[in-house]
C-alpha positions in Angstrom: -45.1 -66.8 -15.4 -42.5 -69.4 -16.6 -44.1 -69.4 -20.2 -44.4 -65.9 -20.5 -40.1 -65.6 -19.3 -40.0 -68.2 -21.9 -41.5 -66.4 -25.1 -39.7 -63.4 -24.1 -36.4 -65.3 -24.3 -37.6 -66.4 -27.4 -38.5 -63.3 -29.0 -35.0 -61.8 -27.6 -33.8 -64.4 -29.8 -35.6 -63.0 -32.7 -34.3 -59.5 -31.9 -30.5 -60.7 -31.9 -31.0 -62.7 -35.4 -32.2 -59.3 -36.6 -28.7 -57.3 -35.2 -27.1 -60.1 -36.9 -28.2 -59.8 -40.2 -27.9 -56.0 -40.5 -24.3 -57.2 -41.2 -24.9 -59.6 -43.8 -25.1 -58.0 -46.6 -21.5 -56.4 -46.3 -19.5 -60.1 -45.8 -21.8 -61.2 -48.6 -20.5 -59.1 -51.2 -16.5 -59.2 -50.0 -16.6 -63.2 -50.8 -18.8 -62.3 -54.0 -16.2 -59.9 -55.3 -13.2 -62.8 -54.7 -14.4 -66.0 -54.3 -17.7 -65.6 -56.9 -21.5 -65.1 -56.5 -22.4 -68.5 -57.2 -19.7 -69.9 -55.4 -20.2 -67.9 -51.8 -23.6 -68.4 -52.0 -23.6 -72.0 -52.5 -20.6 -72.5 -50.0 -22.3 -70.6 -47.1 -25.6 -72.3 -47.5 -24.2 -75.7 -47.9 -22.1 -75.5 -44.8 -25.1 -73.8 -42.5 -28.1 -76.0 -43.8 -25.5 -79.3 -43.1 -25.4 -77.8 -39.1 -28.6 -77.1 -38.8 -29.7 -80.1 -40.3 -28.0 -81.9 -38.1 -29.3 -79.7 -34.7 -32.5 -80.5 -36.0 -32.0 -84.2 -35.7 -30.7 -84.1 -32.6 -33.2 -82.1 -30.9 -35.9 -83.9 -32.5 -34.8 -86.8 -35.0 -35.7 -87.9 -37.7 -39.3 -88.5 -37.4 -40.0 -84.8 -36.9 -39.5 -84.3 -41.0 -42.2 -87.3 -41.2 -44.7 -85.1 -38.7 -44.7 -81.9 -41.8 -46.8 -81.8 -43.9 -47.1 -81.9 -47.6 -47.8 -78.4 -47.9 -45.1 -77.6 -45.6 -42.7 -79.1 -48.2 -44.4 -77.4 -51.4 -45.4 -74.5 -50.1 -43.0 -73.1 -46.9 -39.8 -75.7 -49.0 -39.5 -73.4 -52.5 -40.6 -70.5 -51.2 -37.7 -70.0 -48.2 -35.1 -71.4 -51.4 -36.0 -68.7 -53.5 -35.7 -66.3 -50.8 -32.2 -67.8 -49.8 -31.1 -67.2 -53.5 -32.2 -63.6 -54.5 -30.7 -62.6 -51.1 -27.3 -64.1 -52.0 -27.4 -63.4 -55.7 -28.3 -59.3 -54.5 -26.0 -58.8 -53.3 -23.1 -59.9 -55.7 -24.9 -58.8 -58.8 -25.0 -55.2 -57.7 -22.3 -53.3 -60.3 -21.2 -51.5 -57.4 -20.7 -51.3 -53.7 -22.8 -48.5 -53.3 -25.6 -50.0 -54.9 -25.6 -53.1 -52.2 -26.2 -49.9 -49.9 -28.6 -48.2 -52.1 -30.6 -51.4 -53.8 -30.1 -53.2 -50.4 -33.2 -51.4 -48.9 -35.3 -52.7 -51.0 -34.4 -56.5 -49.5 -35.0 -54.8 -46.2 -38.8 -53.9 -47.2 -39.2 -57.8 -45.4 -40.4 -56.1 -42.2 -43.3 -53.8 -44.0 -43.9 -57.5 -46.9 -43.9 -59.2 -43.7 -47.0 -57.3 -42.4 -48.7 -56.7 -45.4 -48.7 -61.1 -45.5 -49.8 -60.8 -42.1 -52.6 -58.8 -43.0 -53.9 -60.5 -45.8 -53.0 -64.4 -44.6 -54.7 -63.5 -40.5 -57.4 -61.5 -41.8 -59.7 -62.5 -40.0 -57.6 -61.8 -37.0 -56.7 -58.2 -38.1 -58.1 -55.3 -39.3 -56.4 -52.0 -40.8 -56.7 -48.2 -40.2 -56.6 -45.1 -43.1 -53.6 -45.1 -42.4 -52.0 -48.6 -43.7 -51.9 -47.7 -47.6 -50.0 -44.0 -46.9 -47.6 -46.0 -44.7 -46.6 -48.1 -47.5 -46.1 -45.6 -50.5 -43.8 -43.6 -47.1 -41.6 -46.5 -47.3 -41.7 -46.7 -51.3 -40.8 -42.9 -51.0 -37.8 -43.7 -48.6 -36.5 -46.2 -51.1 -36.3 -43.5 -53.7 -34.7 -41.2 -51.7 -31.8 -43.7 -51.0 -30.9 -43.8 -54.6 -31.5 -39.9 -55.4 -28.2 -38.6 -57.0 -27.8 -35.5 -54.7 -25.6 -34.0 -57.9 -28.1 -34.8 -60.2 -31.5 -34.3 -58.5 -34.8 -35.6 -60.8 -37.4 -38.1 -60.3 -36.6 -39.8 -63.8 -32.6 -40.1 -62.8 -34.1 -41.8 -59.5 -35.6 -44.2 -61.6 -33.3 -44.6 -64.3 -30.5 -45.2 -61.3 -32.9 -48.4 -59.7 -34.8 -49.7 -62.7 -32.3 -49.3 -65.3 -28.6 -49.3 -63.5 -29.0 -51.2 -61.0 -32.4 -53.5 -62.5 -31.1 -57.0 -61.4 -30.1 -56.2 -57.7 -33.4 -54.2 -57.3 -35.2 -56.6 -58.6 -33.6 -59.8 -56.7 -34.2 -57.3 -53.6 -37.7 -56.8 -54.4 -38.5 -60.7 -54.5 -35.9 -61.5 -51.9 -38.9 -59.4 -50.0 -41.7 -60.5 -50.7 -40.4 -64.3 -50.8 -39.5 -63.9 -46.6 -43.0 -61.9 -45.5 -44.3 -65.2 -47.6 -42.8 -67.7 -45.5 -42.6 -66.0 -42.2 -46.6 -65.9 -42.1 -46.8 -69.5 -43.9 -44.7 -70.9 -41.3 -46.6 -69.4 -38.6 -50.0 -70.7 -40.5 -48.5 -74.3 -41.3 -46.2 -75.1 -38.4 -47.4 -73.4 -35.5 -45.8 -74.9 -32.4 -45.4 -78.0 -34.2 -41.5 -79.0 -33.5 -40.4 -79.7 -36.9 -38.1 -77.3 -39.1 -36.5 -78.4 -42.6 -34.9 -74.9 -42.8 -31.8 -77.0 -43.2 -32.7 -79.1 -45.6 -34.0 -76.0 -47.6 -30.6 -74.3 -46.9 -28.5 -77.5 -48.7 -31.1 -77.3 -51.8 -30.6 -73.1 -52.0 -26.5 -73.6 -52.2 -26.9 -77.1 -54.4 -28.8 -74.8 -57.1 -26.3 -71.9 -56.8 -23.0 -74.3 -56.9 -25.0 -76.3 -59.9 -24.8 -72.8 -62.2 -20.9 -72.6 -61.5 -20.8 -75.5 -64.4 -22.1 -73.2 -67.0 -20.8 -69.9 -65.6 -16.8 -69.5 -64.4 -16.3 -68.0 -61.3 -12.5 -66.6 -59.8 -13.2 -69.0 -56.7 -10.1 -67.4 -54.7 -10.2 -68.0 -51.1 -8.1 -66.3 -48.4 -8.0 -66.0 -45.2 -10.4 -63.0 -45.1 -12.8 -65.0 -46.9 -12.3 -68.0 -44.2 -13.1 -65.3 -41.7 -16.2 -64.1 -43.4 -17.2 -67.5 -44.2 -17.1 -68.2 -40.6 -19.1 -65.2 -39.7 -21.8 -65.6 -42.6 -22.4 -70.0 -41.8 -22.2 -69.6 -37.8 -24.2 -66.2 -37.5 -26.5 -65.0 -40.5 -27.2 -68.4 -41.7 -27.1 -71.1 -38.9 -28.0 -68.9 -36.0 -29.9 -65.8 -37.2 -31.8 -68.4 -38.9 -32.8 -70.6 -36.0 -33.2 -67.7 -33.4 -35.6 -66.1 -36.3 -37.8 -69.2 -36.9 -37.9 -70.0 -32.9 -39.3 -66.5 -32.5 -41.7 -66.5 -35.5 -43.0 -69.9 -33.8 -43.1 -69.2 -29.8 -42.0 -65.5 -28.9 -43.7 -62.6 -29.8 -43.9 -62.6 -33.7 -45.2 -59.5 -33.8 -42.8 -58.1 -31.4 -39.8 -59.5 -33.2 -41.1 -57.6 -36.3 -41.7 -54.2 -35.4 -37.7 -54.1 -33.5 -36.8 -55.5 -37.2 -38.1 -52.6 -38.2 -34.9 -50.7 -37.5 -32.8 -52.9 -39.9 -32.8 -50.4 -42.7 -30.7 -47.9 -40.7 -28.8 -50.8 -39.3 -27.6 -52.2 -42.3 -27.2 -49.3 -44.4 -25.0 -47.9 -41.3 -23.0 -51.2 -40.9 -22.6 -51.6 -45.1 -21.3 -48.3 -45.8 -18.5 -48.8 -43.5 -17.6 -52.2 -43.9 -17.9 -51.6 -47.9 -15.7 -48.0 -47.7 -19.4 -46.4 -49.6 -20.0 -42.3 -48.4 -22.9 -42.4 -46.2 -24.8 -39.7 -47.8 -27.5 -38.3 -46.1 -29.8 -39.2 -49.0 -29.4 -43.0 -47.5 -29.9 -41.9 -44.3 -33.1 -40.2 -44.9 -34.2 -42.5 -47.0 -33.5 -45.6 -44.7 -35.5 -43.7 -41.8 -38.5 -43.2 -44.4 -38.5 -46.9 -44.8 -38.1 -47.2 -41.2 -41.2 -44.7 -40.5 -43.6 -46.1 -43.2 -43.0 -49.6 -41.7 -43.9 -48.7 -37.6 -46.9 -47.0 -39.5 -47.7 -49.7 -41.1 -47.3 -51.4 -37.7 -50.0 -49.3 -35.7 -52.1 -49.4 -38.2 -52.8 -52.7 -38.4 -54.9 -53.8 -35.1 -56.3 -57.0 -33.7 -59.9 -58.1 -33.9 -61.5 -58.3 -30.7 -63.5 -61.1 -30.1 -66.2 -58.7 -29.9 -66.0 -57.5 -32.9 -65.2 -60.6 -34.4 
């Protein structure tokens, strides 16, 4: 009974890191727009990877790094960095707000990438129904939708708006996506319940990288005390704590749990975004967010485990 209260409160943790981040993406692009993408993405990863660094230690020194393994640090290591940068560089490449609300769903696709990893990495320990390829070109539908032009209606103006437009946000969304599924399912292959997490470490690289470009491209660097604020916000909650709560979930609640209630980010952060960023909420982005939404707890039910019967 006490380990079963104990991965719930874990996978209530995993719940709350997704709440958190539906938010994200709004700070991230007000300290884009004034203090520079480079700069803001570099400065909030520095300053969360340094405290969780540091929890990590405490709770478990040093010699936990020396327990990974070397495939934890090639593998899970690049793989979480590139996430960490086409997240923060999404967002503050996108020309305009709207299309952080728009190309944004396509970063959000980490639930349904998330799955599909699942699928192919556990195999073995899941098979899928008819109905897990439709769910997937629902959610691809959705994502259309979002960035249909409701005064100019046409399939070719839906793509010219995210492949031509807006081509380095959805693009950095896209592999932002796939990146996370990647190392959710890789750090539940390679850690386990091991007690060792270099997320950190990973973290200090990511904003290392993304402070290193600022000597070849200038950046306004102007901080005030909004940006403190959402500094604050983005080190404390989406990246110190959403992070840990996430990874403590993925390795001891119920991961699968945690990622169907993630499910509802989409609307979340699309909601939260447009009225942070002053965008329209048009029901185009509505509709299309609950596609993605729909096509992902599809995706979900299709996909069941193998019996040992069967297995």
């Amino acid at each position: 009974m006490n380990e079963q209260k104990k991965k719930s409160r874990f996978t209530l943790l995993g719940i709350l890191a997704s709440v958190i981040w539906g938010s994200g993406s709004a700070f991230g692009r007000s300290m884009a727009e004034t203090y520079g993408n480079f700069s803001s993405t570099g400065l909030s990863n520095v300053s969360a990877g340094v405290i969780l660094t540091a929890v990590q230690i405490k709770r478990s020194g040093l010699k936990s790094y020396g327990q990974a393994p070397l495939k934890y640090w090639l593998i899970c290591g690049p793989i979480y960095v590139l996430y960490k940068l086409t997240t923060g560089l999404a967002v503050g490449v996108a020309a305009t707000r709207e299309q952080v609300v728009t190309s944004g769903l396509l970063r959000l696709m980490w639930p349904m990438m998330t799955l599909i990893m699942a699928v192919i990495m556990f195999r073995k320990e899941n098979k899928t129904s008819k109905w897990f390829i439709p769910s997937i070109l629902l959610s691809i539908v959705g994502i259309l939708v979002a960035n249909t032009d409701v005064e100019n209606f046409s399939v070719l103006n839906t793509l010219k708006i995210m492949c031509v437009d807006a081509f380095w946000p959805s693009l950095l969304s896209v592999v932002s996506s796939i990146a996370w599924g990647l190392y959710s399912n890789l750090n539940r292959k390679i850690v386990g319940d091991a007690d060792y997490d270099a997320v950190g470490l990973f973290m200090v690289i990511t904003g290392l990288l993304s402070y290193g470009v600022t000597f070849f491209v200038a950046e306004p660097q102007v901080f005030h005390l909004r940006q403190m604020g959402e500094l604050i916000y983005m080190v404390v909650f989406s990246s110190f704590l959403g992070t840990m709560f996430w990874n403590l979930s993925m390795q001891k609640g119920d991961h699968m749990l945690v990622i169907l209630v993630s499910n509802f980010m989409p609307v979340l952060s699309t909601v939260i975004s447009a009225v942070l960023l002053g965008v329209t909420l048009t029901w185009p982005m509505v509709a299309g967010s609950l596609m993605v939404v729909a096509g992902t707890l599809f995706c979900k039910a299709s996909i069941k485990p193998v019996t040992a019967e069967a297995a």
